[in-house]
PDB file of N, H, CA, C and O in Angstrom:
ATOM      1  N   UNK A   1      88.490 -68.827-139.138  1.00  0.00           N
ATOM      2  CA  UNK A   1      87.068 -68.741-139.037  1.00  0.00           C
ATOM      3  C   UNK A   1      86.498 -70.140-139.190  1.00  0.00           C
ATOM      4  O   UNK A   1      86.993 -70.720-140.157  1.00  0.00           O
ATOM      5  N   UNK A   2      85.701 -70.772-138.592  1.00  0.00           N
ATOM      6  H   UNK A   2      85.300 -70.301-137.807  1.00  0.00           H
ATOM      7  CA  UNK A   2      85.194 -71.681-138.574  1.00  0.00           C
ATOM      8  C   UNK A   2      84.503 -71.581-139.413  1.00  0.00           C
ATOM      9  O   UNK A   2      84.458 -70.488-139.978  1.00  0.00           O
ATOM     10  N   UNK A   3      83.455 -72.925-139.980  1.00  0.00           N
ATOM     11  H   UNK A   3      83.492 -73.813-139.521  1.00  0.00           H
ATOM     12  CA  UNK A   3      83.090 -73.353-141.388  1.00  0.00           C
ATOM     13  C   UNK A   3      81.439 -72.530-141.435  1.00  0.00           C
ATOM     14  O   UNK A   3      80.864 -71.814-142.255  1.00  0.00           O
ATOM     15  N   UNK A   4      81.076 -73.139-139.970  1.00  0.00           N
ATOM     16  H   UNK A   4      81.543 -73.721-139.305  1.00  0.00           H
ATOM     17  CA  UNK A   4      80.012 -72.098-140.151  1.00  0.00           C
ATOM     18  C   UNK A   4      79.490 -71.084-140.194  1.00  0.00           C
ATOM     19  O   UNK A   4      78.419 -70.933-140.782  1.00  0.00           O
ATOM     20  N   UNK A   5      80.207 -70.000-139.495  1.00  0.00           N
ATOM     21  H   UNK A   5      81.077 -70.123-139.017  1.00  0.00           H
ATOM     22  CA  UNK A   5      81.076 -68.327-139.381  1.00  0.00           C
ATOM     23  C   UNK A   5      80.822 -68.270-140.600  1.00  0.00           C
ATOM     24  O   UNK A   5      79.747 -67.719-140.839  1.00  0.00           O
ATOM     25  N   UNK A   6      81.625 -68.771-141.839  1.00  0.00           N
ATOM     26  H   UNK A   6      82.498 -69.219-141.645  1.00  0.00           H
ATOM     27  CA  UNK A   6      82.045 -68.732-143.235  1.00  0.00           C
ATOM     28  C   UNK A   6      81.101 -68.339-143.984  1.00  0.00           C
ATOM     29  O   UNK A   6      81.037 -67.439-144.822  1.00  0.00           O
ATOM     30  N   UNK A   7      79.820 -69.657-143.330  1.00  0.00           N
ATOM     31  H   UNK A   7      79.872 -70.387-142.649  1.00  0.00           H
ATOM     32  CA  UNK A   7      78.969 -69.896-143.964  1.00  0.00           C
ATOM     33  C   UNK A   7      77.914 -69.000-143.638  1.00  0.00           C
ATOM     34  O   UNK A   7      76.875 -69.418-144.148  1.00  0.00           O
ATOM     35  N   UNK A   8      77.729 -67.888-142.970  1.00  0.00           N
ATOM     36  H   UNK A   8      78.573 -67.548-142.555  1.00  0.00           H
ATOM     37  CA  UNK A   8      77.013 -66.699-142.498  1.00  0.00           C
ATOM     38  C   UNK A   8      77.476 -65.727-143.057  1.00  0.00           C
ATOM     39  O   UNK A   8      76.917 -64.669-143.345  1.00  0.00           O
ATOM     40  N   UNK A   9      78.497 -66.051-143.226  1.00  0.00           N
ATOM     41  H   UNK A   9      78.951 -66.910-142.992  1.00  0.00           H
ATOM     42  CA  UNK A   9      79.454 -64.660-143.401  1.00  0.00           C
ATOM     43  C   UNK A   9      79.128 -64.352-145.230  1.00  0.00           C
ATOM     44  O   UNK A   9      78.666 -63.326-145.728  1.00  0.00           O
ATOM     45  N   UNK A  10      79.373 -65.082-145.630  1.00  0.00           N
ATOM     46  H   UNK A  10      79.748 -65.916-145.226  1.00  0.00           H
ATOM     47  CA  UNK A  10      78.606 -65.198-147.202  1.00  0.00           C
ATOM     48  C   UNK A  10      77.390 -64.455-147.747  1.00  0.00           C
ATOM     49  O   UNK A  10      76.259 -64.803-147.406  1.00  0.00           O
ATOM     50  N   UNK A  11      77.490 -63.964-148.153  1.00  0.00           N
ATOM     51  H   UNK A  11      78.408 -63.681-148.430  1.00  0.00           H
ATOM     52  CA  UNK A  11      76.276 -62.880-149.059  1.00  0.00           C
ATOM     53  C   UNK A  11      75.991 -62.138-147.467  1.00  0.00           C
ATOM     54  O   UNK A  11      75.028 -61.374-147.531  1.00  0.00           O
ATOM     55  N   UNK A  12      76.285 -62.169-146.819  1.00  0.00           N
ATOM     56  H   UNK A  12      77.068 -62.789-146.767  1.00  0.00           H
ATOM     57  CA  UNK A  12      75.271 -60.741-145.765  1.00  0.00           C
ATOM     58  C   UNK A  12      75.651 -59.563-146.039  1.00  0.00           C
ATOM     59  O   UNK A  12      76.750 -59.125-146.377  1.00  0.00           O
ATOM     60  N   UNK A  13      74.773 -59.132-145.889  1.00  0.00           N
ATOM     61  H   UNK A  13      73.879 -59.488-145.615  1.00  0.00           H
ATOM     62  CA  UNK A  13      74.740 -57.427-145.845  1.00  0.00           C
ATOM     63  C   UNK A  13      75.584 -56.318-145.367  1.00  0.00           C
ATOM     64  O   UNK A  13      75.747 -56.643-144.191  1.00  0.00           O
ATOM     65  N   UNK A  14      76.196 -55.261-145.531  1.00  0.00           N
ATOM     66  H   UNK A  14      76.064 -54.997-146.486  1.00  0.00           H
ATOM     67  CA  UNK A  14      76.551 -54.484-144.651  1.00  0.00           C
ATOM     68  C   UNK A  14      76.603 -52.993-144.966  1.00  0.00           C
ATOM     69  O   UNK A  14      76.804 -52.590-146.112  1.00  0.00           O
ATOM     70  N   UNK A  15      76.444 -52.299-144.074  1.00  0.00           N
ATOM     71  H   UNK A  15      76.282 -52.625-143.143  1.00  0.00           H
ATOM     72  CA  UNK A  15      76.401 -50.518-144.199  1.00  0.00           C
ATOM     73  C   UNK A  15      77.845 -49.922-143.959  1.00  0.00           C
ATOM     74  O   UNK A  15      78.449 -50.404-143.001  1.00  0.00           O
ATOM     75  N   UNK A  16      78.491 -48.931-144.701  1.00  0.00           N
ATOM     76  H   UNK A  16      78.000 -48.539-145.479  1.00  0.00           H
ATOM     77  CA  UNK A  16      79.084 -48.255-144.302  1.00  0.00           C
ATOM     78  C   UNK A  16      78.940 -47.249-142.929  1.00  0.00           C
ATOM     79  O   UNK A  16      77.899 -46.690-142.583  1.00  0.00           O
ATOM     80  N   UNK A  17      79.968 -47.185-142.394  1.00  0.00           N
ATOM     81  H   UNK A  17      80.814 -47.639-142.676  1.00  0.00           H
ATOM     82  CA  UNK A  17      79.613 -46.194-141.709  1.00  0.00           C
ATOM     83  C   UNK A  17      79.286 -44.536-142.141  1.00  0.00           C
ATOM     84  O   UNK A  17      78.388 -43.717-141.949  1.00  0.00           O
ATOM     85  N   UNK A  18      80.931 -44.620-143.017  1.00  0.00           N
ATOM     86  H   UNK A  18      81.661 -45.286-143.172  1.00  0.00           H
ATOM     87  CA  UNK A  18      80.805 -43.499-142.899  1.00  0.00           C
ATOM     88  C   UNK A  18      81.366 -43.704-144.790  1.00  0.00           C
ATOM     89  O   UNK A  18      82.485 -43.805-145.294  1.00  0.00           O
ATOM     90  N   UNK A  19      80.187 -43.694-145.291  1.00  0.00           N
ATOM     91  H   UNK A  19      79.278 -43.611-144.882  1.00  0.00           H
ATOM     92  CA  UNK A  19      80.126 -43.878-146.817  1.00  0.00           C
ATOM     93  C   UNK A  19      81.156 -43.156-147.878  1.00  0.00           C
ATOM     94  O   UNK A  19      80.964 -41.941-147.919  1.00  0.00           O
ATOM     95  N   UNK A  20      81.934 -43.502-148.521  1.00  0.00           N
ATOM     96  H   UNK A  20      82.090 -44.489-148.488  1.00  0.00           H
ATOM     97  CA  UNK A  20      82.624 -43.170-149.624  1.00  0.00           C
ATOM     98  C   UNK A  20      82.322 -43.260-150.818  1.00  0.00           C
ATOM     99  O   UNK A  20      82.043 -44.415-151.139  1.00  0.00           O
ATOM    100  N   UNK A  21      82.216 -42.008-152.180  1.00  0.00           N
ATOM    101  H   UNK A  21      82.443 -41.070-151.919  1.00  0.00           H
ATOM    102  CA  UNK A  21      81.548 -42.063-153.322  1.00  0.00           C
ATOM    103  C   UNK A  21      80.343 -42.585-153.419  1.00  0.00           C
ATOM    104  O   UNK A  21      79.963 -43.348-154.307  1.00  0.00           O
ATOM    105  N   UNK A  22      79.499 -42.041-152.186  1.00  0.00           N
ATOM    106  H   UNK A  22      79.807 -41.421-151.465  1.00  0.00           H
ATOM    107  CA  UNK A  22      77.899 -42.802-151.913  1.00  0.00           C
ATOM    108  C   UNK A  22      77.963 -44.303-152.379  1.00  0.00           C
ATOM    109  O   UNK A  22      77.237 -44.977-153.110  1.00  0.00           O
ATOM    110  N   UNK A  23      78.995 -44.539-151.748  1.00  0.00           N
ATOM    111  H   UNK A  23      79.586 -43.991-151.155  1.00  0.00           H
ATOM    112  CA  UNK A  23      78.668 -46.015-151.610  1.00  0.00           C
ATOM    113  C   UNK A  23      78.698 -46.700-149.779  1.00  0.00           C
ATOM    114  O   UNK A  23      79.575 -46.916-148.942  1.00  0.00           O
ATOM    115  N   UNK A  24      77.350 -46.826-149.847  1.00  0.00           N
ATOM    116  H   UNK A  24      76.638 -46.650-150.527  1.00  0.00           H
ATOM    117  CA  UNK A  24      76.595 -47.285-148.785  1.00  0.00           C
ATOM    118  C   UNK A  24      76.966 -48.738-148.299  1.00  0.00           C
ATOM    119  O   UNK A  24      77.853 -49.136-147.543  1.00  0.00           O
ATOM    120  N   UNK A  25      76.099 -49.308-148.911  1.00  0.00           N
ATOM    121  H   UNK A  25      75.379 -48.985-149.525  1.00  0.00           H
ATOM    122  CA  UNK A  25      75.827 -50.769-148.998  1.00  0.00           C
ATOM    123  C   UNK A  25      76.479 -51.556-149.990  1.00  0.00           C
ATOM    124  O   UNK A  25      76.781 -51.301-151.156  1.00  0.00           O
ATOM    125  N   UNK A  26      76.663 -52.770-149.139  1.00  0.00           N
ATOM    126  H   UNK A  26      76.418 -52.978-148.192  1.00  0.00           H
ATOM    127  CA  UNK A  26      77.965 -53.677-149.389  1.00  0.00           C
ATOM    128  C   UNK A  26      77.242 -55.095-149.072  1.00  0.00           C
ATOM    129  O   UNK A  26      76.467 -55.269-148.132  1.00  0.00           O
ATOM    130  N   UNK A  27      77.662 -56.170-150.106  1.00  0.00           N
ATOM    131  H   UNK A  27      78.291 -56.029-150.871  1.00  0.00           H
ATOM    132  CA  UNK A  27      77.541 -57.824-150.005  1.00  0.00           C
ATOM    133  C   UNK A  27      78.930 -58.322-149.731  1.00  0.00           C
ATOM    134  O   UNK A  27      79.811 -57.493-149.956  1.00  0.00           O
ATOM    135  N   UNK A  28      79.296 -59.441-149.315  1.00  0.00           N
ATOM    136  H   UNK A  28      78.580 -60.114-149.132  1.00  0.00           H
ATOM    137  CA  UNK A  28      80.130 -59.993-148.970  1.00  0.00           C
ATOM    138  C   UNK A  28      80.169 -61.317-150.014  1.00  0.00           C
ATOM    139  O   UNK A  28      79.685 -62.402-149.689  1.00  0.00           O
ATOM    140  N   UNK A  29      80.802 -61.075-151.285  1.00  0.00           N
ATOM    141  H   UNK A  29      81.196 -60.194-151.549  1.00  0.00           H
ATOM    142  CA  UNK A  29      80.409 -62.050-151.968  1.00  0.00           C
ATOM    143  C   UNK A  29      81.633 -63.459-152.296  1.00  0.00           C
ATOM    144  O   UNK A  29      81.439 -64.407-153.057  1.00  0.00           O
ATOM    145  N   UNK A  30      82.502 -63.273-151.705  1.00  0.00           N
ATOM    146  H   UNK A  30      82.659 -62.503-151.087  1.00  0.00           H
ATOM    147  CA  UNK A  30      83.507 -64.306-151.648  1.00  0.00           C
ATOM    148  C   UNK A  30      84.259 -64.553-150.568  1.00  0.00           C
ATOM    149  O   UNK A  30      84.722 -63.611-149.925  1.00  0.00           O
ATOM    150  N   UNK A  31      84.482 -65.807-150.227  1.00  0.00           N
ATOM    151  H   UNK A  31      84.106 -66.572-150.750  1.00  0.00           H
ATOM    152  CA  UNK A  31      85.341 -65.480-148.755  1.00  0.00           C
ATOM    153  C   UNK A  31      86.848 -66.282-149.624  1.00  0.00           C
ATOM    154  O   UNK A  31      86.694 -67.285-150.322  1.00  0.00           O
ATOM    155  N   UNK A  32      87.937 -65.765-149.456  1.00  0.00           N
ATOM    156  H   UNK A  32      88.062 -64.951-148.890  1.00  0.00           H
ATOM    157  CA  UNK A  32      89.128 -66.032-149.939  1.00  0.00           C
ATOM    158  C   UNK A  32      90.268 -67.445-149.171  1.00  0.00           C
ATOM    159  O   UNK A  32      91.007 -67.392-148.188  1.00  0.00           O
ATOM    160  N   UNK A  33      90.040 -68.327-149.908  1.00  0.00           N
ATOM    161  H   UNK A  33      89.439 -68.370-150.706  1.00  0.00           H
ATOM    162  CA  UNK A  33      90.797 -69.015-149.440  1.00  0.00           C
ATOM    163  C   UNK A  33      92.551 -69.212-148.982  1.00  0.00           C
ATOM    164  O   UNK A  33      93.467 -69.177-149.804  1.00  0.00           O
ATOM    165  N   UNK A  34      92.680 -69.366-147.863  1.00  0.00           N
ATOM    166  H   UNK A  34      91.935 -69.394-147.195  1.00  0.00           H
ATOM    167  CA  UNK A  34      93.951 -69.528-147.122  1.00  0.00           C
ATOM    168  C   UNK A  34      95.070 -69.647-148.077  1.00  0.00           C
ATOM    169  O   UNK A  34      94.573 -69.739-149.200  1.00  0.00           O
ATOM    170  N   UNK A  35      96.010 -69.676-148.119  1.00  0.00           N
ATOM    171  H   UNK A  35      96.413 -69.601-147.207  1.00  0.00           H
ATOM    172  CA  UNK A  35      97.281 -70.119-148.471  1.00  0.00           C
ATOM    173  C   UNK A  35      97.584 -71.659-148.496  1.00  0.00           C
ATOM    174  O   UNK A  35      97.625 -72.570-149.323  1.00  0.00           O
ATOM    175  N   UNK A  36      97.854 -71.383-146.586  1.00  0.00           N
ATOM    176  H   UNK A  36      97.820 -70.642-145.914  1.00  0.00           H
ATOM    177  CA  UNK A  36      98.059 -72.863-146.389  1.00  0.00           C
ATOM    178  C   UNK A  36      96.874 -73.708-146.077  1.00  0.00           C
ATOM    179  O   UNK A  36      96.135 -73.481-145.118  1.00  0.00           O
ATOM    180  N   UNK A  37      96.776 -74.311-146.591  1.00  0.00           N
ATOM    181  H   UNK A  37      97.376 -74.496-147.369  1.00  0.00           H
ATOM    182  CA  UNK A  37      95.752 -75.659-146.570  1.00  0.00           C
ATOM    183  C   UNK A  37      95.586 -75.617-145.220  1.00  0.00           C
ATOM    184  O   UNK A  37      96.633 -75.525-144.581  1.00  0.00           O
ATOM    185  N   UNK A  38      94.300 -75.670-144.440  1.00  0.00           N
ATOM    186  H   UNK A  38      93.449 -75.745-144.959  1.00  0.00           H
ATOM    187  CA  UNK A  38      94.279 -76.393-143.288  1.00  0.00           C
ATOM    188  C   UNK A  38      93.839 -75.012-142.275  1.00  0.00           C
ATOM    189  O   UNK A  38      93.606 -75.313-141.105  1.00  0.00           O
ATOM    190  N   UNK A  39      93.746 -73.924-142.546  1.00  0.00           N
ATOM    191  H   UNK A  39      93.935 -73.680-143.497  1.00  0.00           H
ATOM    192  CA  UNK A  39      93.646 -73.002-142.180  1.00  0.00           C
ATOM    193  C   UNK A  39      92.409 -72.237-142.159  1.00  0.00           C
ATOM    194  O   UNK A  39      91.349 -72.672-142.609  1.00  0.00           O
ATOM    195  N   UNK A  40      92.559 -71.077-141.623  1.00  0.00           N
ATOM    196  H   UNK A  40      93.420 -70.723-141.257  1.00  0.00           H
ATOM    197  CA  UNK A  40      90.936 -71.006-141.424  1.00  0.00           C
ATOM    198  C   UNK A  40      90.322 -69.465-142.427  1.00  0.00           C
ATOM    199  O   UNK A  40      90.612 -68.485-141.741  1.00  0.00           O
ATOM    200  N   UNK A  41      89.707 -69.070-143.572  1.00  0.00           N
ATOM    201  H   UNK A  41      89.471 -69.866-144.129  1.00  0.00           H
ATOM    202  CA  UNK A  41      89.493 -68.617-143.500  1.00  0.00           C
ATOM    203  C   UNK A  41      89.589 -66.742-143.161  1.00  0.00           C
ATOM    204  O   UNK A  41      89.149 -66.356-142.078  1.00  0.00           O
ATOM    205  N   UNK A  42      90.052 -65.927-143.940  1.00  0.00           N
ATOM    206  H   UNK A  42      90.410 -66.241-144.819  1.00  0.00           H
ATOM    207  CA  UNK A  42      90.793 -64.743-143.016  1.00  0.00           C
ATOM    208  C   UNK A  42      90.311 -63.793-143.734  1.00  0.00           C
ATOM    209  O   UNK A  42      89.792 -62.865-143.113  1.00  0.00           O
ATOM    210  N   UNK A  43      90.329 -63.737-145.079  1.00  0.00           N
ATOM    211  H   UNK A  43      90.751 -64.490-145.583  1.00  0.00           H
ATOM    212  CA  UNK A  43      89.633 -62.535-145.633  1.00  0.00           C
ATOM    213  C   UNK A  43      88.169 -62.503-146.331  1.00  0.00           C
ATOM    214  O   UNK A  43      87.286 -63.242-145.897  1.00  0.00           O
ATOM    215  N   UNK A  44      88.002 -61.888-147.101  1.00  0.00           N
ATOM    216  H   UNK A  44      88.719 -61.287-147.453  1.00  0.00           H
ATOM    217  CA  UNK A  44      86.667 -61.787-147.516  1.00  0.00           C
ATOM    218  C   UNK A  44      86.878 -60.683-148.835  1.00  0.00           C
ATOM    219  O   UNK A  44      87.636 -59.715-148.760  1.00  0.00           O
ATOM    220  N   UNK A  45      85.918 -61.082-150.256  1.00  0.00           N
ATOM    221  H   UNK A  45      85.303 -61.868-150.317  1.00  0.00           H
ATOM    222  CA  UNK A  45      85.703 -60.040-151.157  1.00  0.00           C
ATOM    223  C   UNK A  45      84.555 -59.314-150.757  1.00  0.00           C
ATOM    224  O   UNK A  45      83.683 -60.074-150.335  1.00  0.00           O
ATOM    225  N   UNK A  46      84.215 -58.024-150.734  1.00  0.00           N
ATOM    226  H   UNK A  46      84.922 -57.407-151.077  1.00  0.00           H
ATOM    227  CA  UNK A  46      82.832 -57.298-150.394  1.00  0.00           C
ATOM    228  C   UNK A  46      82.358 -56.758-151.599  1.00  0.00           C
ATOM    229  O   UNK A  46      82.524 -57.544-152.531  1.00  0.00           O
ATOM    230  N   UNK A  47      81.748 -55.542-151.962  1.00  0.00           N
ATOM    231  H   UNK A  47      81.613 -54.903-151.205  1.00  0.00           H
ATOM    232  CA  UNK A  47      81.194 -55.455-153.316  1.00  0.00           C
ATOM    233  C   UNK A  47      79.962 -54.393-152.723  1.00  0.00           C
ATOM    234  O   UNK A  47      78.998 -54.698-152.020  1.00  0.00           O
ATOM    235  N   UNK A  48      80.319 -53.132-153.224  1.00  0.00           N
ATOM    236  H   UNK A  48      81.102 -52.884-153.795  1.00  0.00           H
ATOM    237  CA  UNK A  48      79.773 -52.509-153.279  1.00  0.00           C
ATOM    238  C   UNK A  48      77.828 -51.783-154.317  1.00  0.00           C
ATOM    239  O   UNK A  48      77.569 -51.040-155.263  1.00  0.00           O
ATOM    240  N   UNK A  49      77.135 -52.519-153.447  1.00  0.00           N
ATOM    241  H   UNK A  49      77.345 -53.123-152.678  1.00  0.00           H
ATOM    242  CA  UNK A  49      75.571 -52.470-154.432  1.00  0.00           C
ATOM    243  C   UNK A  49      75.716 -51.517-155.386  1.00  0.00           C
ATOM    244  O   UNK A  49      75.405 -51.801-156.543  1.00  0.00           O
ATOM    245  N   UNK A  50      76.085 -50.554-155.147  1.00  0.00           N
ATOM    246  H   UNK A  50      76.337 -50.323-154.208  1.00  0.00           H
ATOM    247  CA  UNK A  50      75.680 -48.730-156.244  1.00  0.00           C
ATOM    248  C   UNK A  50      76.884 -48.988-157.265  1.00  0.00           C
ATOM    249  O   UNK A  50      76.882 -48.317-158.297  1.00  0.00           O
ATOM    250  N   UNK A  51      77.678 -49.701-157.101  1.00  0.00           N
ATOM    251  H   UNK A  51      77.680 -50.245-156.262  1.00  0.00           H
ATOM    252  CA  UNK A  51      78.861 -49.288-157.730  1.00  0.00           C
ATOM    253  C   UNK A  51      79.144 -50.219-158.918  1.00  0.00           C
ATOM    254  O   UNK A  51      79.291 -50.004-160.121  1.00  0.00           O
ATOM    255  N   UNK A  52      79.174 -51.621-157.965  1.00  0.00           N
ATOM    256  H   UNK A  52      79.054 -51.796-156.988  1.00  0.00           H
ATOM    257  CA  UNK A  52      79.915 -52.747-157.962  1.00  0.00           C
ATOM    258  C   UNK A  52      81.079 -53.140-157.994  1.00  0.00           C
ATOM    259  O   UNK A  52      81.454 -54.257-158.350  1.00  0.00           O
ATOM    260  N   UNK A  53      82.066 -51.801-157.437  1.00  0.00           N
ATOM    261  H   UNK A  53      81.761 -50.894-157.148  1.00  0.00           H
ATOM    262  CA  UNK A  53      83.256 -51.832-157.176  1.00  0.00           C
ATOM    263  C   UNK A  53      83.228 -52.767-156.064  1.00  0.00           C
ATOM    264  O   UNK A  53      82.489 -52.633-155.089  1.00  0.00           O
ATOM    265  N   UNK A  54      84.402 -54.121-156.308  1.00  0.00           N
ATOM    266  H   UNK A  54      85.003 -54.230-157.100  1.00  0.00           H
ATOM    267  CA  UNK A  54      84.699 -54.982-154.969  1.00  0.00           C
ATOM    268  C   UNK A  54      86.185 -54.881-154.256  1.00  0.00           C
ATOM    269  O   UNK A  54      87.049 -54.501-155.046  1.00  0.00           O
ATOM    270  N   UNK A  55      86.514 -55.070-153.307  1.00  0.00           N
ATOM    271  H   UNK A  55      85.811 -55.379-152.666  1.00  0.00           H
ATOM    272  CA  UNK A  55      87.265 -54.696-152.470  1.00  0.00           C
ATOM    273  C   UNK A  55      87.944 -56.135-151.601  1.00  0.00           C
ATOM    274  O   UNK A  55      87.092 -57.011-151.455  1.00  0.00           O
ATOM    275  N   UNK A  56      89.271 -56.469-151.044  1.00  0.00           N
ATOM    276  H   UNK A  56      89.964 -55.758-151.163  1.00  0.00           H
ATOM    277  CA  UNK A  56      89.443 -57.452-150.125  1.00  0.00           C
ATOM    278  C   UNK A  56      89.622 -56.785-149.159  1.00  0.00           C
ATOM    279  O   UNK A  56      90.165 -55.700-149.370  1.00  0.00           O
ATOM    280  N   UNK A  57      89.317 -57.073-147.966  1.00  0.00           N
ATOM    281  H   UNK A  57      88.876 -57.954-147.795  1.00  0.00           H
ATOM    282  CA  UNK A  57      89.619 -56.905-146.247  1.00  0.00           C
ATOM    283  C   UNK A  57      89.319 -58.279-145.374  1.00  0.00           C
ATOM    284  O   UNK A  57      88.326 -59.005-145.432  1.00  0.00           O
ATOM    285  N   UNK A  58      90.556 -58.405-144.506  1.00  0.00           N
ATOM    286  H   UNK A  58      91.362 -57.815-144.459  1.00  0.00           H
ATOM    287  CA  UNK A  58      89.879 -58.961-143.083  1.00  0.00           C
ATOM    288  C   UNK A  58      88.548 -58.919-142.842  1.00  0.00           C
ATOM    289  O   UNK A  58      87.870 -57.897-142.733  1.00  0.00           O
ATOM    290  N   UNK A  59      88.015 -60.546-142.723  1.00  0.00           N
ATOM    291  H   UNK A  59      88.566 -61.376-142.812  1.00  0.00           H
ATOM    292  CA  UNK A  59      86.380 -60.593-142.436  1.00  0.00           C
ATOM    293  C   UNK A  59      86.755 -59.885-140.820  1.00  0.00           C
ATOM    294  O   UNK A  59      85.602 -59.596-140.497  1.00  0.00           O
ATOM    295  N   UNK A  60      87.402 -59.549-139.933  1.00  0.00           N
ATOM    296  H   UNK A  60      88.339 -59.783-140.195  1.00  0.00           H
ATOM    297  CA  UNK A  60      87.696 -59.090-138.363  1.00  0.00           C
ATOM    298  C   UNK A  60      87.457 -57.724-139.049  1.00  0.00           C
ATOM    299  O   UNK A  60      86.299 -57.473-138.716  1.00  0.00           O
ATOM    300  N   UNK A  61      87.818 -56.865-139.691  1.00  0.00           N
ATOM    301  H   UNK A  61      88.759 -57.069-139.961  1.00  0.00           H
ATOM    302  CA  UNK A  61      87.683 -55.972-139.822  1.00  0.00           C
ATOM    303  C   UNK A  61      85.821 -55.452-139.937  1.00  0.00           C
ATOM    304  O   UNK A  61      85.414 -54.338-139.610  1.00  0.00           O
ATOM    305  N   UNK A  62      85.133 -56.344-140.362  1.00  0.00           N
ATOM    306  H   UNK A  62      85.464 -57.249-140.628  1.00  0.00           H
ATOM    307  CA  UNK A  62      83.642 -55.802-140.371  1.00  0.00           C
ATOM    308  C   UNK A  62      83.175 -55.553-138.295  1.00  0.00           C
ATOM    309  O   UNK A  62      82.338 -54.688-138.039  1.00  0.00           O
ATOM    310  N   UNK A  63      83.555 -56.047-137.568  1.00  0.00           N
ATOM    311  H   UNK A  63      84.235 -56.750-137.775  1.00  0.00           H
ATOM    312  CA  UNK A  63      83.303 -56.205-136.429  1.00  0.00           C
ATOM    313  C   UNK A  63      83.811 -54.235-135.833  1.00  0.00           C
ATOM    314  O   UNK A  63      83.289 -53.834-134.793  1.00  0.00           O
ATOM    315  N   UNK A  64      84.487 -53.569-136.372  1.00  0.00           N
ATOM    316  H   UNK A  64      84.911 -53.895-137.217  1.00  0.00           H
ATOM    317  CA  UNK A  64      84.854 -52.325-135.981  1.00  0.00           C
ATOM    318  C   UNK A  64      83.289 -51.152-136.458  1.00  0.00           C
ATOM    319  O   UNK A  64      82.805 -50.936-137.570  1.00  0.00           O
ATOM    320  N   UNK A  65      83.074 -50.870-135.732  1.00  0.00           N
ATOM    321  H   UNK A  65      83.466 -51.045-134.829  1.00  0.00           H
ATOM    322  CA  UNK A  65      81.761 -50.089-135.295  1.00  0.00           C
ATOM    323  C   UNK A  65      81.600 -48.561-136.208  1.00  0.00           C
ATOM    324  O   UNK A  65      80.637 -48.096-136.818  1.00  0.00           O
ATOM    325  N   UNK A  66      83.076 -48.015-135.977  1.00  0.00           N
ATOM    326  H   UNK A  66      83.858 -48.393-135.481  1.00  0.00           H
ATOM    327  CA  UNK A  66      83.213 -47.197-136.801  1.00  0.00           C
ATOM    328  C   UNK A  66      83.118 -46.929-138.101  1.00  0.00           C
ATOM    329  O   UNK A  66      82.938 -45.894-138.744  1.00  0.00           O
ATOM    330  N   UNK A  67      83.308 -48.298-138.430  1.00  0.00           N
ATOM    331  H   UNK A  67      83.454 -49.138-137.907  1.00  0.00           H
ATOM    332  CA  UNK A  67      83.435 -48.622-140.059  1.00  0.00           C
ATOM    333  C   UNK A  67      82.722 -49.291-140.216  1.00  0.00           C
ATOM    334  O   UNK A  67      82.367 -48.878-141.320  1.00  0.00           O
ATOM    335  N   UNK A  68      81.896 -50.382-139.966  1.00  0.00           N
ATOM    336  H   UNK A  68      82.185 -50.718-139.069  1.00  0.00           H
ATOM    337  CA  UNK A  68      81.014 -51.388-140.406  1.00  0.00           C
ATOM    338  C   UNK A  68      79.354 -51.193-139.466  1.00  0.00           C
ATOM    339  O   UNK A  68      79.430 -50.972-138.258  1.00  0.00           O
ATOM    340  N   UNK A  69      78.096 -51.285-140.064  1.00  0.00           N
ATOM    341  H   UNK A  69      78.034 -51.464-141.046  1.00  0.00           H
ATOM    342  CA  UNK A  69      77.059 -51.908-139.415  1.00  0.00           C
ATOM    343  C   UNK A  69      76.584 -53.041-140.451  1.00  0.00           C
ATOM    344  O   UNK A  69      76.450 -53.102-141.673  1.00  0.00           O
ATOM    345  N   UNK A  70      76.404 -53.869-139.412  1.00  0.00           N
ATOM    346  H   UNK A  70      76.514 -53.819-138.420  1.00  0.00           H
ATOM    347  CA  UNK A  70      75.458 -55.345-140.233  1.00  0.00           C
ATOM    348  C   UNK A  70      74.635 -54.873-140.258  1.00  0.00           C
ATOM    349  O   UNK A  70      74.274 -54.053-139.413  1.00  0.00           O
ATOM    350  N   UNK A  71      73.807 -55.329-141.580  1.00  0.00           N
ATOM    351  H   UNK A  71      74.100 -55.995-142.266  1.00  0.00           H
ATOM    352  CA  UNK A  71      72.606 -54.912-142.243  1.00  0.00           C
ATOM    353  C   UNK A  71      72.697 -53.976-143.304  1.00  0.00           C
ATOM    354  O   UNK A  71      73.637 -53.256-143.641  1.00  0.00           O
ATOM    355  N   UNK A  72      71.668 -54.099-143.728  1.00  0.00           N
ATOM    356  H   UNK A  72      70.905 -54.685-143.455  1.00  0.00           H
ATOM    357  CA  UNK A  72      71.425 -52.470-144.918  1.00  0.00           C
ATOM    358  C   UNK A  72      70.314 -51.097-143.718  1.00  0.00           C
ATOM    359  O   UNK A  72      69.141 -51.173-143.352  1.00  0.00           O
ATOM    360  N   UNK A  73      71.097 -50.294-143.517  1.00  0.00           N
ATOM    361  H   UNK A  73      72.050 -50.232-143.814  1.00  0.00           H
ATOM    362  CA  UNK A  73      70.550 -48.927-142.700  1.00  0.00           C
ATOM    363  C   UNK A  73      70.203 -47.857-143.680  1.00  0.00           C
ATOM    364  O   UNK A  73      69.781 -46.771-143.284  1.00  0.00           O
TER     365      UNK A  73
END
């Protein structure tokens, strides 16, 4: 992921699709650094608003429709 990707990608918002333990809405509050030095970027911590249970996934994984909308809905 490029630096500025990164840098969007940081605190935004997102909706479940299809919500678990009414948990809706989600921040993106850490992006996880690589292994190897020099690299780009690959996962992400999220964090659930209602809960504050946080979670790691593939930042690629928010882009699946089924599972992710940007924004709070």
């Amino acid at each position: 992921m490029k630096v500025h990707v990164a840098t969007k990608l940081l605190r935004s918002k997102w909706t479940a699709a299809v919500p678990v333990n009414k948990e809706k809405h989600f921040i993106v509050t850490a992006l996880i650094a690589p292994e190897a030095p020099g690299t780009q970027v690959d996962s992400i911590t999220m964090e659930a608003v209602l809960s504050g249970r946080s979670f790691t996934l593939r930042w690629r994984e928010l882009n699946d429709a089924a599972q992710w909308r940007r924004g709070w809905r």
